[in-house]
C-alpha positions as CSV (number, residue, x, y, z in Angstrom):
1,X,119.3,2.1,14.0
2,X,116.5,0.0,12.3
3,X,119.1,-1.7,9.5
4,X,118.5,-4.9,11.6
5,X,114.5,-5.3,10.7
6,X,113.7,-4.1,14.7
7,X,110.4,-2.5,13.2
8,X,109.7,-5.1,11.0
9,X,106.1,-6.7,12.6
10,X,106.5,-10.5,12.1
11,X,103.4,-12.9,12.5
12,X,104.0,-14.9,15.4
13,X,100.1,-16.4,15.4
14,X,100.1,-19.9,14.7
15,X,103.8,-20.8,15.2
16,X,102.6,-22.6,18.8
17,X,104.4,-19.6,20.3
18,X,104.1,-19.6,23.8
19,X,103.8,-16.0,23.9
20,X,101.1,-15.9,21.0
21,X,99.6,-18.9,20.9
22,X,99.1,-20.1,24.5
23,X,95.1,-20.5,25.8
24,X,92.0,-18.9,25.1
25,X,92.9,-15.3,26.2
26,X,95.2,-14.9,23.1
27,X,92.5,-15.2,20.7
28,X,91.7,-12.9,18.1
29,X,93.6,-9.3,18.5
30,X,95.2,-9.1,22.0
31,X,99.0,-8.0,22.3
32,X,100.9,-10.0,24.6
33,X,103.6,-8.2,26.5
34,X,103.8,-10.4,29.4
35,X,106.0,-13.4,29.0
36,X,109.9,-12.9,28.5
37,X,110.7,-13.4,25.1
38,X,111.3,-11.0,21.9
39,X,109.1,-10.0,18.6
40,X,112.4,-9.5,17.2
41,X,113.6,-11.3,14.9
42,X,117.1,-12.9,15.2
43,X,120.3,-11.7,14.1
44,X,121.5,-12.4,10.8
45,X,124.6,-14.2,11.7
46,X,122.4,-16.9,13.5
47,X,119.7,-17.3,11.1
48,X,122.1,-18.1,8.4
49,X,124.3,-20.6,10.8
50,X,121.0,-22.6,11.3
51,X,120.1,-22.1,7.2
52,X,123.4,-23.8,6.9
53,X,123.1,-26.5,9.2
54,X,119.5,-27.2,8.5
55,X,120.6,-28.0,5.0
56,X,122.6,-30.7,5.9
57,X,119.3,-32.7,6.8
58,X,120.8,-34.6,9.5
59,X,120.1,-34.2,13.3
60,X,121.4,-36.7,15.5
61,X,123.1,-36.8,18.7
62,X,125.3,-33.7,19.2
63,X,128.6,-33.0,20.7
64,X,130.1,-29.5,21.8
65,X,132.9,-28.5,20.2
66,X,136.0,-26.9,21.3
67,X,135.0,-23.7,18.9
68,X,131.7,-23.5,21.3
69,X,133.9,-23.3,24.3
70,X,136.7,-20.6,22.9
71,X,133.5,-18.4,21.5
72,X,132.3,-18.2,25.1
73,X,135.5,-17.0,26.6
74,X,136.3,-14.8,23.8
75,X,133.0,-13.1,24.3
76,X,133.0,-12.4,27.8
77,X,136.9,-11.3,27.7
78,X,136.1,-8.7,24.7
79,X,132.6,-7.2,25.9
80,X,133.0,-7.9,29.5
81,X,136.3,-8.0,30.6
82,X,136.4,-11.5,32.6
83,X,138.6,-14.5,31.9
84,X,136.8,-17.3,32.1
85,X,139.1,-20.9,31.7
86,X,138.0,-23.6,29.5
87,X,137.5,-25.7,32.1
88,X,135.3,-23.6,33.9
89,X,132.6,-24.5,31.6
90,X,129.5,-27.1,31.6
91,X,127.1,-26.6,29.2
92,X,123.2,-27.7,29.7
93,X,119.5,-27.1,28.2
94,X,118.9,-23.6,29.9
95,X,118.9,-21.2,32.6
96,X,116.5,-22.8,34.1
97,X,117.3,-26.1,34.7
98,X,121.2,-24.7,35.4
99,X,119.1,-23.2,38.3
100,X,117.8,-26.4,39.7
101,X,121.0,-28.1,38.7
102,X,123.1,-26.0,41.3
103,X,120.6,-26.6,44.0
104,X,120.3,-30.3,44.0
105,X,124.0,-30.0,43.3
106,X,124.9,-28.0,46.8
107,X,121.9,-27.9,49.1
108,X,120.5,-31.2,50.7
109,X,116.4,-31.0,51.7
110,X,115.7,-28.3,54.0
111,X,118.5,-26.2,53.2
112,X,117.9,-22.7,52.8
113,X,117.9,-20.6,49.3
114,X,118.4,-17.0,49.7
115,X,116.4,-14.8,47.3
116,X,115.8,-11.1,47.0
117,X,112.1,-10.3,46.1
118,X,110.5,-9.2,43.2
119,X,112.3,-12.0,41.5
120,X,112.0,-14.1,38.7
121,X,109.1,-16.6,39.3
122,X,111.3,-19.7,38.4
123,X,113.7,-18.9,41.4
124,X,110.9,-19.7,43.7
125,X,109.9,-23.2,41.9
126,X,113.6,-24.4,41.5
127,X,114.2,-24.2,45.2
128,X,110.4,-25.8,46.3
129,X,111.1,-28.7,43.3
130,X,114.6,-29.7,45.2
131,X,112.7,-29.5,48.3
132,X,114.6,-26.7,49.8
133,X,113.1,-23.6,51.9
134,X,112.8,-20.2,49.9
135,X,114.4,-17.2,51.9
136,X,113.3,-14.0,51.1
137,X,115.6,-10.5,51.5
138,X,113.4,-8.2,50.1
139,X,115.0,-5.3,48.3
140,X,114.8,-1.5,49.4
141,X,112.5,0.1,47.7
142,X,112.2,4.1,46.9
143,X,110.8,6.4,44.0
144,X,112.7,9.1,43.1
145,X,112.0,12.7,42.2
146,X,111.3,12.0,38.4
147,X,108.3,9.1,40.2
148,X,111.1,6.3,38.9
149,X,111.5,3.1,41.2
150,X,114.9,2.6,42.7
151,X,115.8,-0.8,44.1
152,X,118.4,-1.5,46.4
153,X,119.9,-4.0,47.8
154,X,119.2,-4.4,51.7
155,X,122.6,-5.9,53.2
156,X,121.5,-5.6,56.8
157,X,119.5,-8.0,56.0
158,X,121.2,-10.0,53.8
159,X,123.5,-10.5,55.9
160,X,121.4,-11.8,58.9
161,X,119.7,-14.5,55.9
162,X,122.8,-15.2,55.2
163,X,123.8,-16.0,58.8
164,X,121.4,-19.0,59.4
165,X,123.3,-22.4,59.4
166,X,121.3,-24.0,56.9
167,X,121.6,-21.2,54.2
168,X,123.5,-22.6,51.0
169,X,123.0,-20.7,48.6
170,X,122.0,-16.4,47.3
171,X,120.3,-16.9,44.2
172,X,121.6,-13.8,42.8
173,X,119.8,-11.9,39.9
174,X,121.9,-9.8,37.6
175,X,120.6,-7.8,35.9
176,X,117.4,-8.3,38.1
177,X,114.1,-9.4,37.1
178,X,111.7,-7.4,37.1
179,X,113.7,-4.7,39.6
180,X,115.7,-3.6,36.6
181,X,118.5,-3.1,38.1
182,X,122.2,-3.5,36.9
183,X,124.2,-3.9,39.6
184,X,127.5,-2.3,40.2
185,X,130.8,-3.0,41.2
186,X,130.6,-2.1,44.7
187,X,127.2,-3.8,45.1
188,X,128.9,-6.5,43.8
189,X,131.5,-6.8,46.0
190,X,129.7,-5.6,49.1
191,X,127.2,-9.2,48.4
192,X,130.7,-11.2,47.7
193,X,131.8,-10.4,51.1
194,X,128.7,-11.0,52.9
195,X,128.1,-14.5,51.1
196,X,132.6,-15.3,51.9
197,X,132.1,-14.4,55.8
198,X,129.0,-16.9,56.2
199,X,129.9,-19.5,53.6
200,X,126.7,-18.7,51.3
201,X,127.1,-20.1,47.5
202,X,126.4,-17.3,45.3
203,X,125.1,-18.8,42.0
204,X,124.4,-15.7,39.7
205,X,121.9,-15.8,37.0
206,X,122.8,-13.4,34.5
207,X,120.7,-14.7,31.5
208,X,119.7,-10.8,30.6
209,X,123.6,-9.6,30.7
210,X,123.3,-8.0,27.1
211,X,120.4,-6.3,27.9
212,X,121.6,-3.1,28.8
213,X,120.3,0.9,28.8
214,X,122.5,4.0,28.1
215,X,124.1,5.1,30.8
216,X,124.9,1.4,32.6
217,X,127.6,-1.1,32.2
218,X,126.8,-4.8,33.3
219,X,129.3,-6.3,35.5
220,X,129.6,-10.7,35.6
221,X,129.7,-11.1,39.4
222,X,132.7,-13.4,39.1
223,X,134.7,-10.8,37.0
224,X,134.8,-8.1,40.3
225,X,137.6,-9.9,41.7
226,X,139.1,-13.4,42.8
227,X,137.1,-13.7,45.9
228,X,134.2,-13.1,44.2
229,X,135.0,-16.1,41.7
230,X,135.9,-18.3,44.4
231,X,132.5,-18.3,45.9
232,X,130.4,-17.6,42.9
233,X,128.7,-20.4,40.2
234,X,128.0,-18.2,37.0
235,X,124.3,-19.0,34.5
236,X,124.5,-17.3,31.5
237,X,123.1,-17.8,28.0
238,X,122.7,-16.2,24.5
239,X,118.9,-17.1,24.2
240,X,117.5,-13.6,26.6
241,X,120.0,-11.7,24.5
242,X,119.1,-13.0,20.9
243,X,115.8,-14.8,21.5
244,X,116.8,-17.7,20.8
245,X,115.4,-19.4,24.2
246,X,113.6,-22.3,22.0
247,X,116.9,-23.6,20.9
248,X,118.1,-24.7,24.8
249,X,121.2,-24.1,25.1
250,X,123.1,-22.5,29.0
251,X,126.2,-22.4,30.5
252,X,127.5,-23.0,34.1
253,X,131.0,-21.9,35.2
254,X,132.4,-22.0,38.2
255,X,136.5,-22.4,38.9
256,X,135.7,-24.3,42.0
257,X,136.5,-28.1,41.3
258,X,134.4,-30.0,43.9
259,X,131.3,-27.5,43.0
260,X,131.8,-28.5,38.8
261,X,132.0,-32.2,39.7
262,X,128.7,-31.7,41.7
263,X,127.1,-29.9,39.4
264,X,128.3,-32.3,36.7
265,X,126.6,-35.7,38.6
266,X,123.5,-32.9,38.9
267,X,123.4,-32.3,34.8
268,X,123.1,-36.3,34.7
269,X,120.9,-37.2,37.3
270,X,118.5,-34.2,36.0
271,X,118.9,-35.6,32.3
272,X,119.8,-32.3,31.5
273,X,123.1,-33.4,29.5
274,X,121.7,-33.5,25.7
275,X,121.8,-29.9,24.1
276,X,120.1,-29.0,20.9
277,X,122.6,-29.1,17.8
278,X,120.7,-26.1,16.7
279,X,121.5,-23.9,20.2
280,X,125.2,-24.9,20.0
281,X,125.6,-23.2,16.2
282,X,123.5,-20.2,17.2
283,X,125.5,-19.7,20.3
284,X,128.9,-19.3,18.2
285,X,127.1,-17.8,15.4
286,X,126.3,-14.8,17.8
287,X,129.2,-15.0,19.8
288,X,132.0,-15.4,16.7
289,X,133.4,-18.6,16.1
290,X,137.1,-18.2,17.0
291,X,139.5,-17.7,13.8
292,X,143.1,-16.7,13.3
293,X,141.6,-12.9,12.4
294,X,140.2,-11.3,16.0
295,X,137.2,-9.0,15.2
296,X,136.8,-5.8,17.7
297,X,132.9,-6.7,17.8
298,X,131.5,-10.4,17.4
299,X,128.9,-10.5,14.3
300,X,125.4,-10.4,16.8
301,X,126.8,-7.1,18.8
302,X,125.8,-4.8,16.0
303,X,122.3,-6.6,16.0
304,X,122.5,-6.5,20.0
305,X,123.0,-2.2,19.9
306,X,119.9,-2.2,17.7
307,X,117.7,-4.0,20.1
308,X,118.7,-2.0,22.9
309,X,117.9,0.8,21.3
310,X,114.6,-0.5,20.4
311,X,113.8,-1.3,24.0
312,X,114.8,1.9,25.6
313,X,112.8,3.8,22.8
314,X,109.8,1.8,23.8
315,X,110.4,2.5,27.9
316,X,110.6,5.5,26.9
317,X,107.7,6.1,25.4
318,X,105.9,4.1,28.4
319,X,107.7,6.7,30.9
320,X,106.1,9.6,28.8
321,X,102.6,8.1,28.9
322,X,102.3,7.3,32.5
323,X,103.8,10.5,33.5
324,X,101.2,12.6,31.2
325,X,98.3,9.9,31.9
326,X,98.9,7.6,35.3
327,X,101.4,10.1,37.4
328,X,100.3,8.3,40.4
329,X,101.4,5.0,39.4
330,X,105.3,4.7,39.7
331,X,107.7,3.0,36.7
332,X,111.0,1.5,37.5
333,X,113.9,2.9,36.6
334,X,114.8,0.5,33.6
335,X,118.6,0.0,33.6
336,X,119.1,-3.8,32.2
337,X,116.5,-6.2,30.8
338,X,113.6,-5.4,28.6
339,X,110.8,-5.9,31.3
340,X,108.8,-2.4,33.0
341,X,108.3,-2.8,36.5
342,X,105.3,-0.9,37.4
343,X,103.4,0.2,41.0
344,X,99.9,-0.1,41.1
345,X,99.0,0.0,44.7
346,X,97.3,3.6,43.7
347,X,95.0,1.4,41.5
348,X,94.1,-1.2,44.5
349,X,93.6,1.6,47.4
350,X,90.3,2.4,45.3
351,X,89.0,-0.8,45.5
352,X,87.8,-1.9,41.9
353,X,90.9,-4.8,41.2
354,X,91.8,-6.3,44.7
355,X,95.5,-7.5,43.3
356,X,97.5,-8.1,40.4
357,X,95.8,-11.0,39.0
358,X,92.7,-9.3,39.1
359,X,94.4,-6.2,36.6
360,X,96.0,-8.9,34.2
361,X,92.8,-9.9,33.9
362,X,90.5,-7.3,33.2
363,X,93.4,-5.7,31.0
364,X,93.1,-9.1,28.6
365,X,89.3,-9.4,28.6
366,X,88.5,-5.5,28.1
367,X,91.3,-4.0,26.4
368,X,93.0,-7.1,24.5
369,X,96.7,-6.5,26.5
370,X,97.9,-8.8,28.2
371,X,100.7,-8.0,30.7
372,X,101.9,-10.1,34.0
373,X,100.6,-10.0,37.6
374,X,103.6,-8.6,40.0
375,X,102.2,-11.7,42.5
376,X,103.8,-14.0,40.2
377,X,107.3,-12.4,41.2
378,X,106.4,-12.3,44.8
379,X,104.9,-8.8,45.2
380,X,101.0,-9.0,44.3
381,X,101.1,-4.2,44.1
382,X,102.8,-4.6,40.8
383,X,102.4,-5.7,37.0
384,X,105.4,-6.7,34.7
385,X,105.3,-5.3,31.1
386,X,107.6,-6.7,28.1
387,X,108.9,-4.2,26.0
388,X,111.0,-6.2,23.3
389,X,109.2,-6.0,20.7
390,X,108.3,-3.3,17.4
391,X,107.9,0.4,18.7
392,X,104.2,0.4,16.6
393,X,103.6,-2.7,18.7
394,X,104.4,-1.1,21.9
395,X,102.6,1.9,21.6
396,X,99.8,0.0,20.9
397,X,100.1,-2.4,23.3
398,X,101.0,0.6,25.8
399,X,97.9,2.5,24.6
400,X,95.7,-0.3,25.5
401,X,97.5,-1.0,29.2
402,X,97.0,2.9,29.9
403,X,93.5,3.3,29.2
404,X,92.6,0.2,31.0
405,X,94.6,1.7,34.4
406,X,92.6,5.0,34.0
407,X,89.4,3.1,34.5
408,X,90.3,1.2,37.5
C-alpha cells in the first residue's frame, strides 16, 4: 500500500511551512502534529500537471475553464453519487473564505449562525468577522465499551436553535472536525428537515469528504435528496484530500439562484474572485480532466486509498497505545478526517495542567510534540492530534505525546 511514497519522510524545515516553520516552539527537533495539513507528499498526477505548467514560465491572470467545471461533476457523480449542474458552481480561494462568503452573503449583523461544538476554529471567526452571533448546539457526547468517543448529533436541541427568528444559517460540518464523525444518511436527512421547517440555510463544509475509514461511506448533504439540495449551499475542495491547501483553490454550489447571485456579489466584495492558476490544474489533475475515454477511478483515487490507509494505520496505532498506557483518557472513534480527538479531563481532575493550552504547552517545551489545545475548538477537556503524516513519524510523535500524558 506504500507504492505512493506514504512512508517516504520528506524535509519540510525551511520551506516557511506553516506547520514546520512557524515561531520559536518549532525549533530544533519537535514533531508537529497539530495543524491540519499532510507530510504526504502529493499525488503523482498533480505534481506532474504543475511540472508541466510550471514549464511554461508564464503566470498571469487565470481563467477557469470549462474542463475545471466537468472534472468536478464527474468526480462527485462517480465516487459520490450526486449530480451536481454546471451552473451550480462558483469557484473561490478556499474553504475558508467560501465560509465567510456565505455569511455576508445571507445573514445581515446580528443574525444568528448555528454551530455544533467541538468545531473547526474558523467557524467561530467567520461568523464574529461578518458581525454575526455564534450559536452553539453542542453535540451528544458518550464513550463506548471499547473507551471510543461517540458523537451525536442533538436534534432536540437543534431544533429549538434553529427556531429563533434571527437564525440564518447551520454551519454544518461533514465529516466533522475534530468529532470525527461521518454522518449518515438519516442524520442527514433528519438535520435537512429540521433546517426546511424553520427556514435555516444549511451551508455544509465538507472540505475532509475523501478522508474516509474502513467501514464508513461519506455522504454530500445535498446528494440525500431534493429537499436537502434545496436548502443546502455545498464547500468542498481537493486541497484537505491531496494537501494541496497552499494552492487556494474551493468551490461553492448551491442550485438555489437568488442564494448563487448573493454569494457571487459576496466573492467580489470579499476580493475573493482571483484563483491560483496552479490550484485550478491540480484540481483536474486529481479529479481527471474529462476526455472521450471514462476511467472507473480518476488518476488521484489510487493515491487517495493509500493515504487512508496510512491514516487509519497511524490511529491505530494511537488507539493501541492509549489503551495499554493512558486507558483513562478516552479516543474518538475516528471515522472521517485524519485528526484524533482525545479526552483529557482525567489529566485536569489531578491538578498539574489547569486546561488544554496548558498540555499543548508543556507537551512542546518537555517532550518536543506539539499537538492542539481542544479550547481552540470550543471544548478546553480535549487536545486535537494530526495523524497524516509517515507511520515512523507518528509513532514517534505518538511516543512523545504519551509519555508526556503519563506525567501529568
Amino acid at each position: 500500500m506504500d507504492a505512493n511514497g506514504f512512508e517516504r519522510i520528506v524535509d519540510r524545515r525551511g520551506t516557511d511551512s506553516y506547520k514546520w516553520d512557524e515561531g520559536e516552539s518549532l525549533k530544533g527537533d519537535v514533531i508537529p502534529m497539530w495543524v491540519a495539513d499532510m507530510d504526504f507528499r502529493t499525488a503523482d498526477c498533480i505534481i506532474d500537471a504543475l511540472h508541466k505548467r510550471v514549464e511554461h514560465g508564464i503566470f498571469g491572470y487565470t481563467s477557469v475553464p470549462e474542463t475545471y467545471y466537468q472534472a468536478v461533476i464527474d468526480w462527485f457523480f462517480r465516487r459520490h453519487g450526486w449530480a451536481i449542474d454546471r451552473n451550480w458552481i462558483q469557484y473561490t480561494s478556499g474553504v475558508v473564505p467560501a465560509i465567510s462568503v456565505a455569511i455576508k452573503a445571507l445573514t445581515c449583523p446580528g443574525d444568528e449562525v448555528i454551530v455544533q461544538t467541538p468545531v473547526y476554529n474558523c467557524f467561530f471567526s467567520s461568523i464574529r468577522n461578518n458581525g454575526c452571533v455564534t450559536v452553539k448546539s453542542p453535540l451528544k457526547y458518550s464513550v463506548n465499551a471499547n473507551n471510543e468517543i461517540e458523537y451525536s448529533i442533538d436534534f432536540e436541541d437543534l431544533e429549538a436553535k434553529c427556531q429563533s427568528e434571527k437564525a440564518k444559517i447551520l454551519l454544518f460540518c461533514n465529516p466533522h472536525n475534530p468529532a470525527g464523525r461521518v454522518w449518515t444518511k438519516d442524520e442527514l436527512s433528519k438535520v435537512g428537515e429540521i433546517c426546511r421547517r424553520n427556514n435555516v440555510i444549511v451551508v455544509s463544509d465538507e472540505i475532509h469528504c475523501e478522508i474516509v475509514m474502513p467501514g464508513h461511506k461519506f455522504i454530500p448533504f445535498a446528494s440525500v435528496s431534493q429537499e436537502n439540495q434545496d436548502c443546502c449551499i455545498t464547500l468542498n475542495s481537493p486541497s484537505k484530500s491531496f494537501n494541496t491547501a497552499g494552492l487556494q483553490i474551493a468551490n461553492i454550489i448551491t442550485n438555489n439562484h437568488d442564494w448563487a447571485k448573493k454569494i457571487n456579489k459576496a466573492i467580489n466584495i470579499n476580493e475573493v474572485c482571483d484563483v491560483n492558476p496552479f490550484g485550478v490544474i491540480a484540481l483536474q489533475a486529481a479529479y481527471g480532466v474529462p476526455s472521450s475515454e471514462r476511467y472507473p477511478i480518476g488518476p488521484g483515487e489510487e493515491w487517495l486509498d493509500g493515504m487512508n490507509f496510512t491514516v487509519f494505520a497511524n490511529y491505530c496505532i494511537l488507539k493501541e497505545m492509549f489503551k495499554k498506557d493512558l486507558p483513562n483518557l478516552p479516543v474518538t472513534k475516528l471515522e472521517g478526517t485524519y485528526l484524533a480527538w482525545i479526552d483529557c479531563r482525567s489529566i485536569l481532575e489531578k491538578g498539574t495542567v489547569k486546561n488544554s493550552e496548558e498540555i499543548e504547552e508543556y507537551l512542546v517545551s518537555k517532550h518536543r510534540v506539539w499537538i492542539n489545545a481542544g479550547s481552540m475548538y470550543g471544548d478546553d477537556d480535549f487536545i486535537r492530534i494530526n495523524l497524516a503524516c509517515p507511520t515512523t513519524v507518528a509513532k514517534e510523535g505518538l511516543q512523545r505525546i504519551v509519555s508526556g500524558l503519563k506525567e501529568l
